[in-house]
Structures are given as C-alpha cells and as structure tokens.
C-alpha positions in Angstrom: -13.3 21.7 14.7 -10.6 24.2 13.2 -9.0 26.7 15.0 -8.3 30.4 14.3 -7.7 30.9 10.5 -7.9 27.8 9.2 -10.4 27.3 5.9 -11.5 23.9 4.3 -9.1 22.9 1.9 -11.1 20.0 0.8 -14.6 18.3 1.7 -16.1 15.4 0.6 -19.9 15.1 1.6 -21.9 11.8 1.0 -19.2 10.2 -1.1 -20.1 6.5 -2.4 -17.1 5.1 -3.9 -17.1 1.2 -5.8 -16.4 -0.6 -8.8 -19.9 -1.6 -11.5 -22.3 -2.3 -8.9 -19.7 -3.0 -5.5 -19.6 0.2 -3.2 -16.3 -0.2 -1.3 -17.2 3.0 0.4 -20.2 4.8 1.7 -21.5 7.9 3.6 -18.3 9.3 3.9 -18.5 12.9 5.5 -15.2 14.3 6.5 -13.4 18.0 5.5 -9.3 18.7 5.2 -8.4 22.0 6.7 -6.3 24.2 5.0 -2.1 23.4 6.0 -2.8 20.2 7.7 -1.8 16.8 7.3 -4.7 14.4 6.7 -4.9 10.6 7.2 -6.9 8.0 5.6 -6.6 4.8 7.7 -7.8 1.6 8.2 -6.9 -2.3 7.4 -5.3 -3.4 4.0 -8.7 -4.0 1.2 -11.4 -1.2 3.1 -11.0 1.3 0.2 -8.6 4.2 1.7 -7.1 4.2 -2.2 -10.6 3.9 -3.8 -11.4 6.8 -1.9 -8.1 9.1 -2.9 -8.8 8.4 -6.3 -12.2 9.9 -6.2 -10.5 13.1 -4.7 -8.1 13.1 -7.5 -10.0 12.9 -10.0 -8.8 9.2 -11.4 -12.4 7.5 -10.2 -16.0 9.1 -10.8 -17.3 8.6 -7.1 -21.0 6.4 -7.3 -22.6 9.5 -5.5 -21.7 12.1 -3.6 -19.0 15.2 -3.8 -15.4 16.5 -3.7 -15.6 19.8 -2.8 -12.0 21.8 -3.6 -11.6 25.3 -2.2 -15.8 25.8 -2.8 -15.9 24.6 -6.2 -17.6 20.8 -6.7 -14.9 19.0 -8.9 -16.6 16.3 -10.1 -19.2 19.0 -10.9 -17.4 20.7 -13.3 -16.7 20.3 -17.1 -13.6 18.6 -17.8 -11.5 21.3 -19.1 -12.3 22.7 -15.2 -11.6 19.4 -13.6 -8.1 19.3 -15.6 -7.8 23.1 -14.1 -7.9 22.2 -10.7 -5.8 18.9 -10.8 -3.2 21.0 -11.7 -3.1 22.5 -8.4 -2.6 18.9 -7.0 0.5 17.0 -6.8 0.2 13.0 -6.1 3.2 10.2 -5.0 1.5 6.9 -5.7 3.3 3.7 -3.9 5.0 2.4 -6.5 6.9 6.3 -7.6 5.1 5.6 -11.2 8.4 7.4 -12.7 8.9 6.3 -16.9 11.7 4.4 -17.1 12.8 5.2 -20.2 13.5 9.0 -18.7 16.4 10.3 -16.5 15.1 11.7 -13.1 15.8 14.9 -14.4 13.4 14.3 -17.2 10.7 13.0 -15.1 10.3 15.9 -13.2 10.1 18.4 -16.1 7.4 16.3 -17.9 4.6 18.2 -15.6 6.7 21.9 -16.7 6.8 20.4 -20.6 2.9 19.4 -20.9 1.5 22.5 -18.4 3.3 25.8 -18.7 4.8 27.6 -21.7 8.5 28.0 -19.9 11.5 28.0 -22.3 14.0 25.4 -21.8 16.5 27.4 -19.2 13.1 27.9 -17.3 12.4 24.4 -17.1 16.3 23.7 -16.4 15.9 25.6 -13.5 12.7 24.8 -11.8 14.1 21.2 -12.1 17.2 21.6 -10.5 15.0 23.5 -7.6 12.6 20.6 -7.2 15.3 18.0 -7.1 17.6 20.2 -4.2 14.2 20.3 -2.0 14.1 16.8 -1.8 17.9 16.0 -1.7 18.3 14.1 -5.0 19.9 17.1 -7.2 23.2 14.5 -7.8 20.8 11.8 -8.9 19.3 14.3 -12.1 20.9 12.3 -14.8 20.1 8.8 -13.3 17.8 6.6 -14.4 15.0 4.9 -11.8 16.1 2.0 -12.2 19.6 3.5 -10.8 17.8 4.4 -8.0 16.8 3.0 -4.5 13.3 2.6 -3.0 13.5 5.6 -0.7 15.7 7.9 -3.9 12.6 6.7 -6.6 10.0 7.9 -4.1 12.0 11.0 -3.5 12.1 11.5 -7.5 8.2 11.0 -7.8 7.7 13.8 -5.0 9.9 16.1 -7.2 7.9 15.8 -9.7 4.7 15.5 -7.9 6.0 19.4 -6.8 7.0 20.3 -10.6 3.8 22.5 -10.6 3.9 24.2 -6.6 0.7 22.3 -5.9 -1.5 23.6 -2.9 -2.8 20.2 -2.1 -0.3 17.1 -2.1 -1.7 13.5 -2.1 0.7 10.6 -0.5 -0.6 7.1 -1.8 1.3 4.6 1.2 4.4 6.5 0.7 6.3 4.6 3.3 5.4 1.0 1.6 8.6 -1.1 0.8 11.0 1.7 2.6 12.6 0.7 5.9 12.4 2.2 9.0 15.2 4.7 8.7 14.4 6.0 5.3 10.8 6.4 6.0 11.5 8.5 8.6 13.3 10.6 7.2 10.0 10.5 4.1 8.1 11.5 6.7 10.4 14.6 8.1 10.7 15.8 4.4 6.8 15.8 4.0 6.2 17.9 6.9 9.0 20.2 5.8 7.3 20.5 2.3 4.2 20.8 4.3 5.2 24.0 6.7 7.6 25.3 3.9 5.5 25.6 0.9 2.4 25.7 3.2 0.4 22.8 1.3 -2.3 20.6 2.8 -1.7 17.3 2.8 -3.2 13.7 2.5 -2.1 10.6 3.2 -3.4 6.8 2.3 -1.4 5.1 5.1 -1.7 2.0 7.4 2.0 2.5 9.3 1.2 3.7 12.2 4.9 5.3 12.9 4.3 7.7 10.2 0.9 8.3 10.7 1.4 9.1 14.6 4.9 11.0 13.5 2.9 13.7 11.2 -0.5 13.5 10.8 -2.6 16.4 12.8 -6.5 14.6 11.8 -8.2 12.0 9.8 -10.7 9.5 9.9 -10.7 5.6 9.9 -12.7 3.4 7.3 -13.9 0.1 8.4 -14.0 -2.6 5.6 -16.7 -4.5 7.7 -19.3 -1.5 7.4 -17.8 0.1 4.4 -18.1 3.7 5.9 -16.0 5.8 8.3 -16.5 4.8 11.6 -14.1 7.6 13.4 -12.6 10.7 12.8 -9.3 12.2 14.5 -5.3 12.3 14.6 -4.0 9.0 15.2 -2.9 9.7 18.4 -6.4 10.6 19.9 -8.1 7.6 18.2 -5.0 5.4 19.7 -5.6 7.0 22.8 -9.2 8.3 23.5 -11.6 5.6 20.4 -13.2 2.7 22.5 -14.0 1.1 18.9 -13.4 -2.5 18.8 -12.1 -2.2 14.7 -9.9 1.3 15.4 -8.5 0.1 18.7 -7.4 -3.7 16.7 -5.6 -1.5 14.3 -4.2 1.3 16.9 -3.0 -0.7 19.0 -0.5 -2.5 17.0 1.1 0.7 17.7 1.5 0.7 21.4 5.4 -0.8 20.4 5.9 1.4 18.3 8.0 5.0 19.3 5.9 8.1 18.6 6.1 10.8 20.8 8.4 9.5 23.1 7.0 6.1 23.8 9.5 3.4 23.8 9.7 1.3 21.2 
C-alpha cells in the first residue's frame, strides 16, 4: 500500500514472460510507486532479467502488460514505445560501453541520436553527467582504462544522458567488491532522492538490496511466479516461505541496518 502522494510509476498486470514456447515467468502482478526503489529478487536462472527486459521494452512479454505512467507500452505503436523508453535509463551488468569510444563519447551518444543540441550543449551536459557520478577526470579514458566499479559508473552516466524518470539497475553490484558496491549503492540512492527517479533493481546481493531498496517482490524458479512481495528487510524478517527465507537468510551475516556482520 502507498502512502500520502505517491502514484504508480509502473505496473505490470498478468505478465507471462519466456523464450518460443518456455514461460520463465507467470502471473506476475506487482506495481512500482512513484520515487521508490524496487527489487526484483530471487535465486540465479528464475527470470528476474527476463522479466526487466519485458519492462524495457527489449522482450515482447508472452501475455500480459507494462503499464508506464497509465499508458500500456507494449500496447502502443513503436514510434510511441521508442517515446517512452526514452524516459528510461538502464545499467546492464556488464556496463555495455563501446569500446572503441572514450567515456566522454559514450555518454553523449544518447544526446547525439535523441535531441537536436549543438555541440557545446552536448559538451556540457556530458561534463554534468560525469561530475554526478564522480568520473569527470576519467572523460577522455577509454573502458578498457577503466575499473569494474569506474565502467559501471560510466554506463550510469550515460544511462542519465537523457534525465530519465525511471532508472533500471541490471545486478549492478556483480563483479564489484564490497567497498565499491557500497558506495554504487550510496550513489543510486543519491540519484534516486536528487533527481527524484524511481528505481528498479535485478539483484540477488542481499547487502545492497537490504541497504536501499524500500519494496519488491521475490520470483521463485520452482513455480515460475512471484511468490512474495515486500522490502527485503520485511521478507527477511516477517516471510515464513520455505524458498524466500533459503535465500534471506544468507543474509543474517551480513551488516544492514546495524546487524553485525
């Protein structure tokens, strides 16, 4: 239930997602309020990226809807559905930066193939993007240059080339260590207040997901559905589950919210 305010961002209502005639994913039923940051959880192989890409537009769901600020995106012509992607920004796991191109270049590519902004436009907006996340020195670097945590830093520049409202985190702590995907996770809740964009997150770290993530819901590879919806605290805490509690509690070492690790 939402509180004061707070509008749907996002809903998905009946969503089947698969591959020919394998559904990964069924019946799933779940809304993303407006500002808040989302989880999708569960065990490596049940579908959590499946299930993103459906809401990015990158897989035609089986059946079923994506519903984005009241308009039904898989609904609507393509010209639409490019319309409202441009309103999202997505880190996938591995950065997906081109090689060939400087960070600096990355991050303008979005400004280049979307808006009609002149060079010194572009220059700037660049430069801007690059400070938020820390990585303004890095500009002329290549990725390759770069370290795990600095490439996913460059890939959420660019991912905020175009001030999205909704931004989509594809395991964005995978192949970081601990201290640099804590301080991921600090910038992404910064982003999140700052620029005031809702967020979701494909994620099975639990330090992360209990550090910022407000709701969510679990998806169980054994049913192929979601079996439980919540933050990642209460399910850790409150879900009696046999599936959600196997994968909560390999939490209970590690520190969130005071706990001692």
């Amino acid at each position: 239930m939402s509180c004061g305010i707070s509008t749907e961002r996002l809903r998905v209502q009946n969503l089947i997602v698969g591959f020919g005639d394998r559904t990964v994913q069924r019946a799933l039923n779940f809304s993303v309020r407006h500002g808040s940051i989302f989880a999708i959880m569960g065990g490596s192989g049940c579908g959590k990226s499946t299930v993103l890409k459906a809401m990015i537009g990158l897989l035609r769901p089986m059946a079923g809807t994506v519903i984005v600020d009241d308009e039904d995106y898989w609904a609507a012509s393509e010209t639409r559905r490019s319309a409202i992607g441009r309103r999202f920004g997505v880190l996938f796991q591995s950065g997906a930066l081109w090689s060939s191109m400087t960070v600096a270049e990355n991050v303008a590519l979005p400004l280049q193939m979307f808006t009609t902004l002149d060079r010194e436009a572009i220059g700037a907006l660049v430069n801007l993007k690059l400070s938020l996340v820390g990585l303004l020195e890095a500009a002329d670097r290549m990725p390759s240059e770069l370290s795990g945590g600095m490439r996913k830093r460059a890939a959420l520049a660019r991912a905020l080339a175009l001030d999205p409202e909704i931004l989509f985190f594809d395991e964005p702590s995978a192949g970081l260590d601990p201290v640099t995907s804590n301080r991921l996770d600090d910038l992404i809740v910064e982003l999140s207040r700052g620029l005031g964009a809702t967020v979701v997150i494909v994620s099975h770290e639990l330090a992360s997901l209990f550090a910022i993530c407000d709701d969510g819901i679990f998806l169980d590879a054994e049913s192929g559905t979601a079996i439980a919806q919540g933050s990642p605290r209460a399910l850790r805490d409150q879900c009696a589950l046999p599936a959600v509690r196997a994968f909560m509690e390999r939490g209970r070492n590690v520190s969130a919210g005071g706990e001692s690790a």
